[in-house]
C-alpha positions in Angstrom: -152.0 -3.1 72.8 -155.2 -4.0 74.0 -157.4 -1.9 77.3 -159.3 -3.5 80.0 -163.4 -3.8 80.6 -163.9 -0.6 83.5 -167.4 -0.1 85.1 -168.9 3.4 85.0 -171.7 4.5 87.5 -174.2 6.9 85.6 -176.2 9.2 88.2 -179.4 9.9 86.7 -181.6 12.4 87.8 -184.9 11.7 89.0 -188.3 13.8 89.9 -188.3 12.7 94.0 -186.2 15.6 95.8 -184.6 14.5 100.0 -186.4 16.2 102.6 -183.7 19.0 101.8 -184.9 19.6 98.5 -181.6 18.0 96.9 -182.0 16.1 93.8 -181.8 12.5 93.8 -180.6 10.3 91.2 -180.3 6.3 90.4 -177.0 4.8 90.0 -176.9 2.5 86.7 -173.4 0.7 85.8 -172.3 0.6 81.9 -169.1 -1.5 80.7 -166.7 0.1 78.7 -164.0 -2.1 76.7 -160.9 -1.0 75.6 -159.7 1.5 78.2 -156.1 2.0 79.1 -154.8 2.8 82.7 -151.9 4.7 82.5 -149.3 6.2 85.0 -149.9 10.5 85.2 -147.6 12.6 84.2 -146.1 15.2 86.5 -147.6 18.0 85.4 -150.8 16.1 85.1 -150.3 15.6 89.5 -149.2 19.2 90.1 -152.4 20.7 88.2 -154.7 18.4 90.0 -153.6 19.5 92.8 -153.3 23.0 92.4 -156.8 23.4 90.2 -158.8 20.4 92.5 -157.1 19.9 95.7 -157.2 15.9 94.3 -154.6 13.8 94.0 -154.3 12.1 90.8 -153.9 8.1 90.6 -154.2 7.0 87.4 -154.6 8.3 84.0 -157.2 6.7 81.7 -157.2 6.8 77.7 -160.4 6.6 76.3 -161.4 4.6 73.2 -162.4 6.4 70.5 -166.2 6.7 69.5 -167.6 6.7 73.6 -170.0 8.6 74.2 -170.1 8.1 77.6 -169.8 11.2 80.2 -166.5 11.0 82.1 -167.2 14.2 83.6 -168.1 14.0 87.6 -168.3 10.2 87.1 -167.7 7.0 89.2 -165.2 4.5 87.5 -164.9 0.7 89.1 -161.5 -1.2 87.9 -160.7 -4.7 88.2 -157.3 -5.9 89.3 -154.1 -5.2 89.1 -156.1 -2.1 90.1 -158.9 -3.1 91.7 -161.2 -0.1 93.1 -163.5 2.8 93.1 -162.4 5.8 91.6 -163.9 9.4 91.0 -163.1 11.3 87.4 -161.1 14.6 87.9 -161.8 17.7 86.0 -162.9 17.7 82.3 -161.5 15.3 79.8 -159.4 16.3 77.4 -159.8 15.0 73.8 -158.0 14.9 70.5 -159.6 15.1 67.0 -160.3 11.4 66.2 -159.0 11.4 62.8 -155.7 12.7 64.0 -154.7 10.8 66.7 -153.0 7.5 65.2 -153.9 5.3 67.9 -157.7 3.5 68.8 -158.0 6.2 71.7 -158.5 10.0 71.4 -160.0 11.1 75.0 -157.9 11.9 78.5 -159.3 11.2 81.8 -157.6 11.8 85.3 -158.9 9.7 88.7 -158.2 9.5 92.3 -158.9 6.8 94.6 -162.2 7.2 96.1 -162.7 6.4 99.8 -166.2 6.2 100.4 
């Protein structure tokens, strides 16, 4: 079984503030390889929507060994799935060296409309 390339958006902070005084940040996109897209589970849906108010659309399985933060992140896939997409919640991991297969790491995303 083999995952596909996904495109993450990193906000970085900056020093400039908006006329508001709300921080700004700069939007850099990092490949990841090896990422699985998965249908959610049920309960996966229900506490999404109880905890978030979101509505879950995919599930993604995360190699093991990123580093990346999933956490309040933007995620771009290529077809069949083609679209923006906003990380849900925390991800949930397993210990590395327990998990039998190449990914370890849990993240939930809805569509993003924006």
């Amino acid at each position: 079984m083999t995952g596909i390339q996904v495109t993450l958006k990193i906000k970085t902070p900056t020093t400039e503030t908006d006329p508001f005084g709300v921080q700004k940040y700069t939007v850099t996109d990092k490949s990841v390889d090896d990422v699985l897209v998965g249908q959610p589970s049920t309960s996966d849906i229900e506490n999404a929507l109880t905890l978030y108010g979101k509505r879950v659309a995919y599930t993604l399985a995360i190699p093991k060994g990123d580093t990346n933060v999933w956490q309040d992140t933007m995620v771009v896939l290529p077809d069949p799935f083609a679209g923006t997409y906003k990380t849900i919640g925390i991800p949930t991991a397993g210990i590395e060296a327990n998990v039998p297969t190449r990914w370890n790491k849990k993240v939930l995303i809805e569509r993003f409309e924006g």
